[in-house]
PDB file of N, CA, C and O in Angstrom:
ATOM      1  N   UNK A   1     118.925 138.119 148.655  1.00  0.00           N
ATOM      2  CA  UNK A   1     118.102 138.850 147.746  1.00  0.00           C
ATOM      3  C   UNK A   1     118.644 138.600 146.338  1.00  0.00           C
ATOM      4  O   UNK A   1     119.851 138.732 146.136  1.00  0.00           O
ATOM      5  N   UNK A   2     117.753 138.220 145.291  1.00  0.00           N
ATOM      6  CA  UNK A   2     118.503 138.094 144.204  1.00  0.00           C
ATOM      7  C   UNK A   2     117.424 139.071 143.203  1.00  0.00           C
ATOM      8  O   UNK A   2     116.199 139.196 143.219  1.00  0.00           O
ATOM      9  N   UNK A   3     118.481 139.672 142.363  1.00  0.00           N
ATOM     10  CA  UNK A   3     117.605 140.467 141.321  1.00  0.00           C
ATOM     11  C   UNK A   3     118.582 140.527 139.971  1.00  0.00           C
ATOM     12  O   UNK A   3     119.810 140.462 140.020  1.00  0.00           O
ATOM     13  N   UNK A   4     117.977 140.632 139.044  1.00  0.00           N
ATOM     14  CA  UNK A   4     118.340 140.504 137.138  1.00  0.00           C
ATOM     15  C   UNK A   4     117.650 141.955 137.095  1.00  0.00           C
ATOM     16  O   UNK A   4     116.838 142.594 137.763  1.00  0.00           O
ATOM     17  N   UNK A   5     118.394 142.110 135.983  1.00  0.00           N
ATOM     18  CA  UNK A   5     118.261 143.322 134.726  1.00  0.00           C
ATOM     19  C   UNK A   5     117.743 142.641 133.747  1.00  0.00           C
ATOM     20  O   UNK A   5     117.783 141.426 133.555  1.00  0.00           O
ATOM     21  N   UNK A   6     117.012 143.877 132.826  1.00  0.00           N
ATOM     22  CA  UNK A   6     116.286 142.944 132.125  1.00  0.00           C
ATOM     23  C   UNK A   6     117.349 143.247 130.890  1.00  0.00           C
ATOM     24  O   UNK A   6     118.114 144.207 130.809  1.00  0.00           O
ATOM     25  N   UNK A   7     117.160 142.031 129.842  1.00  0.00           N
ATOM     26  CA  UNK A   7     118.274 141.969 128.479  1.00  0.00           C
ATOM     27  C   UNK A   7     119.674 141.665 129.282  1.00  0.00           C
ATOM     28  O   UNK A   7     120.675 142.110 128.720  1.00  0.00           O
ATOM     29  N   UNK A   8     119.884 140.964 130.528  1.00  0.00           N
ATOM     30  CA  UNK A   8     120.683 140.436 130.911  1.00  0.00           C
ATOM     31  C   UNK A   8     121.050 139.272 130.527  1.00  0.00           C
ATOM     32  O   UNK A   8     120.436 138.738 129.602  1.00  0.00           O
ATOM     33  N   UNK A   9     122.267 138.540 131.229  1.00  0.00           N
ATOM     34  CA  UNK A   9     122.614 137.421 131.647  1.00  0.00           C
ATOM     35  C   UNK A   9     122.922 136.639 132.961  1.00  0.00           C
ATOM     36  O   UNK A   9     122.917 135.453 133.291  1.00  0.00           O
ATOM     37  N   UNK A  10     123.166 137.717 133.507  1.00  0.00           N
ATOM     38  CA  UNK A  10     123.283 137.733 135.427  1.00  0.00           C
ATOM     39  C   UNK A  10     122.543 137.826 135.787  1.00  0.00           C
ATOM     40  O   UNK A  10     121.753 138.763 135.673  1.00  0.00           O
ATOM     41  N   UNK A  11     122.443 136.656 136.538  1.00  0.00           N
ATOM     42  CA  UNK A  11     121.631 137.151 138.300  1.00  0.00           C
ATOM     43  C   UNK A  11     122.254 136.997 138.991  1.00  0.00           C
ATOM     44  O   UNK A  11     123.073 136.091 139.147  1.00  0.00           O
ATOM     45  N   UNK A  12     121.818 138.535 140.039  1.00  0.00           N
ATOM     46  CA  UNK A  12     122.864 138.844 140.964  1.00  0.00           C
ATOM     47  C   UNK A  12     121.886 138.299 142.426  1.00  0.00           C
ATOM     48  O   UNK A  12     120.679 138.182 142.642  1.00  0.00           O
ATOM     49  N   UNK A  13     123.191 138.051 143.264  1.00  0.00           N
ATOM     50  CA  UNK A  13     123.096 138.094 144.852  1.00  0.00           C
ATOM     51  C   UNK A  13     123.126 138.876 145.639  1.00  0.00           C
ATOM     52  O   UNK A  13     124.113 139.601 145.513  1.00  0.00           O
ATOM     53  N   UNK A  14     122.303 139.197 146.708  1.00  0.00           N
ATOM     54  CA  UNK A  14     122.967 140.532 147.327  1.00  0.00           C
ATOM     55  C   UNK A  14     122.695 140.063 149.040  1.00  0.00           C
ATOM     56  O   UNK A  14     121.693 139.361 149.176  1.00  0.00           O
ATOM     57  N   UNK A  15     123.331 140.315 150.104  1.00  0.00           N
ATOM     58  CA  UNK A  15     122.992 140.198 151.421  1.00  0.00           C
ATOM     59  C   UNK A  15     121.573 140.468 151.353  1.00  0.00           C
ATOM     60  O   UNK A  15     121.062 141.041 150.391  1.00  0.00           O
ATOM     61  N   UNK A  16     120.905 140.045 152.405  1.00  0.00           N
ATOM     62  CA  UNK A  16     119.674 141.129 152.535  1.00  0.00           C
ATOM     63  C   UNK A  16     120.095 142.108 153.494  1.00  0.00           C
ATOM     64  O   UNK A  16     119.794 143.294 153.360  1.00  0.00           O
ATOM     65  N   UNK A  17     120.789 141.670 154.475  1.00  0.00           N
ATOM     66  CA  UNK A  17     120.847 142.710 155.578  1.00  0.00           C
ATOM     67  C   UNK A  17     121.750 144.029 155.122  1.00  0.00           C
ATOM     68  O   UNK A  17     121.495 145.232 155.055  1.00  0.00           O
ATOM     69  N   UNK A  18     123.009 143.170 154.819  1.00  0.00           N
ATOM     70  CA  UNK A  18     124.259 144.326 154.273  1.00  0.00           C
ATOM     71  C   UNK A  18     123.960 144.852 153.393  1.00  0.00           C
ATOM     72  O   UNK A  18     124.283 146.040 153.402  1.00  0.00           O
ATOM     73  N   UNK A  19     122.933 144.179 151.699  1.00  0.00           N
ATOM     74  CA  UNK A  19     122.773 145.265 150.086  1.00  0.00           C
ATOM     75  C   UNK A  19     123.887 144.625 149.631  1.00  0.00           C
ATOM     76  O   UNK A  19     123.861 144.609 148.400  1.00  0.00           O
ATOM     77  N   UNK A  20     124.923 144.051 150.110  1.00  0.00           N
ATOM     78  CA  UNK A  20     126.186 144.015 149.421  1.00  0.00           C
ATOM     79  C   UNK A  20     126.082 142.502 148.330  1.00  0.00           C
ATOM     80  O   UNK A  20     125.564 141.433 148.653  1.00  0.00           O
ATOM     81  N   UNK A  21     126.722 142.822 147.040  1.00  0.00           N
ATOM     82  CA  UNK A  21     126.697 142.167 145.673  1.00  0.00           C
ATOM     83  C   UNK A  21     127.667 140.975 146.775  1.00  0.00           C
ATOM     84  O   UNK A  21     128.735 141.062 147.381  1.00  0.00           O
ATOM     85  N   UNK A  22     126.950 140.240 146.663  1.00  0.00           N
ATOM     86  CA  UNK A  22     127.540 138.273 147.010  1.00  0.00           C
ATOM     87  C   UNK A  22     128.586 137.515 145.926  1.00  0.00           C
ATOM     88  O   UNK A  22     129.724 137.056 146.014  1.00  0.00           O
ATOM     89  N   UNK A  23     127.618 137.630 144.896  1.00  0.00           N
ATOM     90  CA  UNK A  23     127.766 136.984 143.919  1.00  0.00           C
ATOM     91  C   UNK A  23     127.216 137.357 142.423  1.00  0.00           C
ATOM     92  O   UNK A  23     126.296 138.163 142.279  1.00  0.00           O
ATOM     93  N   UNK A  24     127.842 136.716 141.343  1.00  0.00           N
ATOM     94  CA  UNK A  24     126.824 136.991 140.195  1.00  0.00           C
ATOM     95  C   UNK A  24     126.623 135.412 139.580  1.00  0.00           C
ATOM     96  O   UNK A  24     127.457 134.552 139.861  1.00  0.00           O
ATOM     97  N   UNK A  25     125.727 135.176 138.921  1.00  0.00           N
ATOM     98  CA  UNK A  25     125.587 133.797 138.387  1.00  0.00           C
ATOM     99  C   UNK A  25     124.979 134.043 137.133  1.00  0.00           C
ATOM    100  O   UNK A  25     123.810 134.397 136.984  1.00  0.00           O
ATOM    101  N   UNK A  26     126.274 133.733 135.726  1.00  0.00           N
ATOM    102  CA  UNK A  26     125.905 134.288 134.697  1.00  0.00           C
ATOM    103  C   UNK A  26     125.226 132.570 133.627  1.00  0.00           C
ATOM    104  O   UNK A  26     125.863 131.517 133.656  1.00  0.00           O
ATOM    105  N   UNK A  27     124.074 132.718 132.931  1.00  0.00           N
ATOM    106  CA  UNK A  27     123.596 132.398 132.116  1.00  0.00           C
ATOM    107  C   UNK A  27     123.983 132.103 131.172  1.00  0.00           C
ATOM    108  O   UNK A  27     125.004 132.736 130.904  1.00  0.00           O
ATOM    109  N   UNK A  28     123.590 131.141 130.144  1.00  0.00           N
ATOM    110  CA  UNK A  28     123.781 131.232 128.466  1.00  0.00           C
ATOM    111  C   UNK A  28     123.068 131.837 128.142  1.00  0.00           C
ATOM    112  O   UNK A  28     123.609 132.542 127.291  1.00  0.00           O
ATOM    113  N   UNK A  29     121.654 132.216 128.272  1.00  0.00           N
ATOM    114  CA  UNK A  29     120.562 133.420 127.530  1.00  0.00           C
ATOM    115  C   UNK A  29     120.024 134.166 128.169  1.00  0.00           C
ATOM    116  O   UNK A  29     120.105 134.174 129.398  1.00  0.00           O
ATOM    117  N   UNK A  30     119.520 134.764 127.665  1.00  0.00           N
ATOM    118  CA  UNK A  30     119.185 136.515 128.954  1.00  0.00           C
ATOM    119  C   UNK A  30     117.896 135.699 129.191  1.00  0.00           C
ATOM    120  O   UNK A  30     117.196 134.990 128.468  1.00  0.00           O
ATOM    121  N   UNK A  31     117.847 136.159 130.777  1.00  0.00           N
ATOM    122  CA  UNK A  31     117.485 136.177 131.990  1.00  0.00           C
ATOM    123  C   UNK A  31     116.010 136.504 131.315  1.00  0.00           C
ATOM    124  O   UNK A  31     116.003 137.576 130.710  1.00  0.00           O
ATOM    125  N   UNK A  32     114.634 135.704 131.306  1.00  0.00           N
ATOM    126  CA  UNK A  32     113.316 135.939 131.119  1.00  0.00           C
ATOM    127  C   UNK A  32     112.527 136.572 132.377  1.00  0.00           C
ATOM    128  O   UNK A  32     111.898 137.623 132.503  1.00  0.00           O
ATOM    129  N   UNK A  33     112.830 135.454 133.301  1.00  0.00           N
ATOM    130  CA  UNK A  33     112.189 135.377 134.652  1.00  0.00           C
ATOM    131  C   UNK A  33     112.699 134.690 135.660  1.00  0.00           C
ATOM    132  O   UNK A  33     113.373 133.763 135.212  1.00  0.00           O
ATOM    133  N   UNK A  34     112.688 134.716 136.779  1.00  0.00           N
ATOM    134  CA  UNK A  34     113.791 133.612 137.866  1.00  0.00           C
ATOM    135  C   UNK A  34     112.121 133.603 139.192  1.00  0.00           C
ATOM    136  O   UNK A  34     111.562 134.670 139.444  1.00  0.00           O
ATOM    137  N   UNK A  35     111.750 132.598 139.666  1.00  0.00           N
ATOM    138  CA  UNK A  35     111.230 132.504 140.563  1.00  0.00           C
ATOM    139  C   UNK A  35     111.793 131.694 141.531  1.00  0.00           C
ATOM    140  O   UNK A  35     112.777 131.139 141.042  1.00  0.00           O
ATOM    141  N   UNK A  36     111.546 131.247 143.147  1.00  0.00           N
ATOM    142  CA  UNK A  36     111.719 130.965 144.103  1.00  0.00           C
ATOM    143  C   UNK A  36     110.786 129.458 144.271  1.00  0.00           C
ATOM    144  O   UNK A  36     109.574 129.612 144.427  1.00  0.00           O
ATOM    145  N   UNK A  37     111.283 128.141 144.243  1.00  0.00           N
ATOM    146  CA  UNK A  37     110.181 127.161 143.939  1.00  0.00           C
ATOM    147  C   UNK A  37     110.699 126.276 145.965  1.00  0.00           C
ATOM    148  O   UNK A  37     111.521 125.407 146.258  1.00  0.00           O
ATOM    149  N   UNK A  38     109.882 126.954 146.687  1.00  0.00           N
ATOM    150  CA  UNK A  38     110.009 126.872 148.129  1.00  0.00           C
ATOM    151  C   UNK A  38     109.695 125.295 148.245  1.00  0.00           C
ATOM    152  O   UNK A  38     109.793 124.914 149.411  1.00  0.00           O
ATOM    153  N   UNK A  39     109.298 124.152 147.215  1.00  0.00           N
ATOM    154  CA  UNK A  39     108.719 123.023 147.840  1.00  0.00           C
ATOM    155  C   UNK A  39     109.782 121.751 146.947  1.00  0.00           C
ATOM    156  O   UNK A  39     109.515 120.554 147.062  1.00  0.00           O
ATOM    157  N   UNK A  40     111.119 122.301 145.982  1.00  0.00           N
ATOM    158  CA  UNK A  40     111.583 122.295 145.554  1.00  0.00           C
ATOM    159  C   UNK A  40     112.747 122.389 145.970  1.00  0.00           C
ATOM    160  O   UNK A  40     113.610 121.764 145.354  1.00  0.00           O
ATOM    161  N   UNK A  41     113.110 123.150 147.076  1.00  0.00           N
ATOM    162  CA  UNK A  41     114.357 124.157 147.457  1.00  0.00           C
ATOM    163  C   UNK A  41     115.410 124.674 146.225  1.00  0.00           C
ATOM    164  O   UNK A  41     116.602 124.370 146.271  1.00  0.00           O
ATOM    165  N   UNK A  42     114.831 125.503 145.099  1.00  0.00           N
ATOM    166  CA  UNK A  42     115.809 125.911 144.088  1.00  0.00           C
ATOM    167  C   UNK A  42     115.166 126.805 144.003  1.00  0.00           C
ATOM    168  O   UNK A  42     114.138 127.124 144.600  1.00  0.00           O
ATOM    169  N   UNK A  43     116.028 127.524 142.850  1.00  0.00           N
ATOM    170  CA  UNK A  43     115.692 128.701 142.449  1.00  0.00           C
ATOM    171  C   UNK A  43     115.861 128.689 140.908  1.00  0.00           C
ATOM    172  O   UNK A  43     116.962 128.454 140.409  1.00  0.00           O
ATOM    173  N   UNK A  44     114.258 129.060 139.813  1.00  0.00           N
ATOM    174  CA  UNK A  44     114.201 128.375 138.633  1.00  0.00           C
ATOM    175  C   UNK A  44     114.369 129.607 138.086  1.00  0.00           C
ATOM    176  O   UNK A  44     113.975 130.655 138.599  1.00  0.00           O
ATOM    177  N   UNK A  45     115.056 129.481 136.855  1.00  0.00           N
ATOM    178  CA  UNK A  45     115.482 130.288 135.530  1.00  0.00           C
ATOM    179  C   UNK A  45     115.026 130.387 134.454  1.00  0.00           C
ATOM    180  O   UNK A  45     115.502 129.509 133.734  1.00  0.00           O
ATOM    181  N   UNK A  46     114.212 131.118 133.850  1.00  0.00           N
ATOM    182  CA  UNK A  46     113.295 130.869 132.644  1.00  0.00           C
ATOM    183  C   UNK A  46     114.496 131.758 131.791  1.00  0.00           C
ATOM    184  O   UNK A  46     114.892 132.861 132.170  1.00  0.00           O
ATOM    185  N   UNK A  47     114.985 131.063 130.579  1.00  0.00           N
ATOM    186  CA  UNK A  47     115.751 131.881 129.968  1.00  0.00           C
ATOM    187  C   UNK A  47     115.451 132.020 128.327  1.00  0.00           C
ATOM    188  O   UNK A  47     114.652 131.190 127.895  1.00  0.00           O
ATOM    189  N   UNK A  48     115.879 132.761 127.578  1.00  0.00           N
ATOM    190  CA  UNK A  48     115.414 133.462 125.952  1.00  0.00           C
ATOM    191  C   UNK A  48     115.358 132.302 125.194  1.00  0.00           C
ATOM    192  O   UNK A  48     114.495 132.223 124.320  1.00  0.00           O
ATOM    193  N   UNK A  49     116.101 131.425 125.372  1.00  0.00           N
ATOM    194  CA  UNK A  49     116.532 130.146 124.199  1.00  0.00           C
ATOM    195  C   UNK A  49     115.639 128.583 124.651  1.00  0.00           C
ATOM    196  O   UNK A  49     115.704 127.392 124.346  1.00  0.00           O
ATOM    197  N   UNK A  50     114.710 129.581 125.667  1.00  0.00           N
ATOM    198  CA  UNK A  50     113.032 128.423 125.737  1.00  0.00           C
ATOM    199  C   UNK A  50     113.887 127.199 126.796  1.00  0.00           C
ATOM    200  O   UNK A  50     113.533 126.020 126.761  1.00  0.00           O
ATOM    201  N   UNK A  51     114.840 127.593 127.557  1.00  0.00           N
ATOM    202  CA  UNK A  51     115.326 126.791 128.924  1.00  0.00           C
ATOM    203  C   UNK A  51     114.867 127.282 130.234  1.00  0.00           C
ATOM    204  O   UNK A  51     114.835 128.497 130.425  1.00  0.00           O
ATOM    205  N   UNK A  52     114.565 126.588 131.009  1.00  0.00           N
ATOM    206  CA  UNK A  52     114.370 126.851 132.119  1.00  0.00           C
ATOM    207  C   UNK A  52     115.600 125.776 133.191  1.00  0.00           C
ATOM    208  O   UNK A  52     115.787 124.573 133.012  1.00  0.00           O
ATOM    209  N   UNK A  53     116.141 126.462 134.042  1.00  0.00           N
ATOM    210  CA  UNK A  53     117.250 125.887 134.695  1.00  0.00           C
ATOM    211  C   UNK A  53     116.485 126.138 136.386  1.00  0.00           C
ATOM    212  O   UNK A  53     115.665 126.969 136.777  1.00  0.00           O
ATOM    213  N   UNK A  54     117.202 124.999 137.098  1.00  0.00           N
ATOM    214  CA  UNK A  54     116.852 125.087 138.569  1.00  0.00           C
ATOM    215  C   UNK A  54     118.221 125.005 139.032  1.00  0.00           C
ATOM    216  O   UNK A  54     119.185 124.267 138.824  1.00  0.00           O
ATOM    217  N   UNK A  55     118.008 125.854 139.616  1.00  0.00           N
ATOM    218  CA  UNK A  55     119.370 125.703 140.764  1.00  0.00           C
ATOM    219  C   UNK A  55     119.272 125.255 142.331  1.00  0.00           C
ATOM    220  O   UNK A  55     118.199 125.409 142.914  1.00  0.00           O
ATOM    221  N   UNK A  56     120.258 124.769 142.925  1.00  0.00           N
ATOM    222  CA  UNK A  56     119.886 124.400 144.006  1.00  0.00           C
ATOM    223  C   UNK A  56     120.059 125.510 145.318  1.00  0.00           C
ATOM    224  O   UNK A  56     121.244 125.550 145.647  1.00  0.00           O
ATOM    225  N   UNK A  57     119.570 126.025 145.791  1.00  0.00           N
ATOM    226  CA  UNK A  57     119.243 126.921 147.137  1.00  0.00           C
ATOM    227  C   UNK A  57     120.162 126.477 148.194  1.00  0.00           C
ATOM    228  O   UNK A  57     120.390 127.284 149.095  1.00  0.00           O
ATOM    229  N   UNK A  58     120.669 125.440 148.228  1.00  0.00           N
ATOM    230  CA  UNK A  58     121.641 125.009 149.485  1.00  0.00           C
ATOM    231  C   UNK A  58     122.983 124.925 148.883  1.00  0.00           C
ATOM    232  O   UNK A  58     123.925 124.930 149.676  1.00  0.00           O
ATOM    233  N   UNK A  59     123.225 124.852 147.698  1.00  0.00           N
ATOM    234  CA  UNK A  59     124.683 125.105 146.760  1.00  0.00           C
ATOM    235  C   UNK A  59     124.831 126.134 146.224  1.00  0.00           C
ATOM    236  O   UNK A  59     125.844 126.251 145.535  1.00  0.00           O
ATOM    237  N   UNK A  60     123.933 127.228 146.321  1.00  0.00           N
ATOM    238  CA  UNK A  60     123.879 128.308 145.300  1.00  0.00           C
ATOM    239  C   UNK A  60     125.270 129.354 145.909  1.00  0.00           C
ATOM    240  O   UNK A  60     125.939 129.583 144.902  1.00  0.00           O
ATOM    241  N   UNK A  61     125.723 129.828 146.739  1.00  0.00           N
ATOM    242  CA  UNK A  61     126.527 129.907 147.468  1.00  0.00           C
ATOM    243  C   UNK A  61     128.084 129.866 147.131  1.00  0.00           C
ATOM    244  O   UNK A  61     128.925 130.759 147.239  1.00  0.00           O
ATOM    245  N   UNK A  62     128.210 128.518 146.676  1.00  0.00           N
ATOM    246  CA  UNK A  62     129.355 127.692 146.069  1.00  0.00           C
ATOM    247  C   UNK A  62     129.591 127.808 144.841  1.00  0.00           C
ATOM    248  O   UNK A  62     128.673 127.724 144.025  1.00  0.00           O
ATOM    249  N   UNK A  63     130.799 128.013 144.494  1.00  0.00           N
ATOM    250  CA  UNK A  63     131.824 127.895 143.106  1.00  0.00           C
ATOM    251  C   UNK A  63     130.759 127.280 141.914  1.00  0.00           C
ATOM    252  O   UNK A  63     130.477 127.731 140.804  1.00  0.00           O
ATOM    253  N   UNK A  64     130.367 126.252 142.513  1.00  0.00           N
ATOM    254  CA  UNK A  64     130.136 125.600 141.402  1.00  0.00           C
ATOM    255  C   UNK A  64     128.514 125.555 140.562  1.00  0.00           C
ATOM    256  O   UNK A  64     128.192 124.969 139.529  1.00  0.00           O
ATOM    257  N   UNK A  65     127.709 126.431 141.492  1.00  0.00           N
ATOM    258  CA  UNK A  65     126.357 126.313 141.152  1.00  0.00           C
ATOM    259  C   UNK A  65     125.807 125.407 140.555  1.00  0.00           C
ATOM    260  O   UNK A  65     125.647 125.320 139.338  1.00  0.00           O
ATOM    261  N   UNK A  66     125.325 124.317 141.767  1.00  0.00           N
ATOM    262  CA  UNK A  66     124.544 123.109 141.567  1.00  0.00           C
ATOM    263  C   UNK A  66     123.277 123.461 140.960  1.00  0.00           C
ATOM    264  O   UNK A  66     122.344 124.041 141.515  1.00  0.00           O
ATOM    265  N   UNK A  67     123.359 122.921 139.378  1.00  0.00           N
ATOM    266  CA  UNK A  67     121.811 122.518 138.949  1.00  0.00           C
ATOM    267  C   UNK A  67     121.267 121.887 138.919  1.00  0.00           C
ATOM    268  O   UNK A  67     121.444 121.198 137.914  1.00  0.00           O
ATOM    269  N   UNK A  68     119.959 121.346 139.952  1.00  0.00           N
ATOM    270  CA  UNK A  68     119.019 120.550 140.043  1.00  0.00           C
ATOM    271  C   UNK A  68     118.847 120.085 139.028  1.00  0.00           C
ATOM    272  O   UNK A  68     119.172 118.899 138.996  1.00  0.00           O
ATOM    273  N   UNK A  69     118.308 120.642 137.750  1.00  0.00           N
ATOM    274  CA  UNK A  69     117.685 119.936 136.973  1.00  0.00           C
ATOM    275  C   UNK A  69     117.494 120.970 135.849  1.00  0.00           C
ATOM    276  O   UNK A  69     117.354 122.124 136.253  1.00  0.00           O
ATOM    277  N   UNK A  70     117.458 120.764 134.378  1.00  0.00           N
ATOM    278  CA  UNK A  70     117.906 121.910 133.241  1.00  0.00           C
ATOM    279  C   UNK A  70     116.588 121.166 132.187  1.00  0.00           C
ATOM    280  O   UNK A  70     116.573 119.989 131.829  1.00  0.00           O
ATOM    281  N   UNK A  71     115.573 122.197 131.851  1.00  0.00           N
ATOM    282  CA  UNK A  71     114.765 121.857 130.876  1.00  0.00           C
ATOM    283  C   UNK A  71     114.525 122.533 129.949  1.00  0.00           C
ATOM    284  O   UNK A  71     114.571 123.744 130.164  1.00  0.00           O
ATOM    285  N   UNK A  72     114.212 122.128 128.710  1.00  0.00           N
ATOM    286  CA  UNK A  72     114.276 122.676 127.282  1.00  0.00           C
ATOM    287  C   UNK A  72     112.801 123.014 126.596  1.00  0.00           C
ATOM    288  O   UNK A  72     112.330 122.201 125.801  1.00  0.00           O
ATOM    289  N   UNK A  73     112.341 123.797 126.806  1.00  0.00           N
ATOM    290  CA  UNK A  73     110.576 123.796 126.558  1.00  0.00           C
ATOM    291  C   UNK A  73     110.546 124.033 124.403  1.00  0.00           C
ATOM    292  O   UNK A  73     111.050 124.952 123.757  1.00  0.00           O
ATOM    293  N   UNK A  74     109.915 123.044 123.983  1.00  0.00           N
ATOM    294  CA  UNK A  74     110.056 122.954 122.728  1.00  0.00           C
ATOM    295  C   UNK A  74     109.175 124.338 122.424  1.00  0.00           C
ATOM    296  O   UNK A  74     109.003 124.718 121.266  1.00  0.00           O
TER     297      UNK A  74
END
């Protein structure tokens, strides 16, 4: 389960089953919107400074949070 605050920088992880905080995965700009891109396998980041970031769904997990792919919307 993942959910943001809004005027954040985190998005958080949580079990679904347990509720329990996994992880946090902090941002350079507060958190706009985050959707689920199922045909993709990531999970995309719309953030304040007009970036949108993808992360990868099978690394997300890991230390290092694999980003698919990082775009800059003019």
């Amino acid at each position: 389960m993942l959910l943001y605050e809004q005027d954040t920088r985190a998005l958080r992880i949580y079990g679904a089953k347990t509720k329990r905080l996994l992880k946090d995965i902090h941002c350079v700009g507060v958190i706009l919107a985050v959707e689920y891109c199922q045909n993709m396998n990531s999970i995309a980041v719309s953030l304040s400074d007009r970036t949108i970031i993808f992360f990868d769904t099978a690394t997300i997990m890991n230390q290092k949070n694999k980003i698919d792919r990082r775009l800059h919307v003019p």
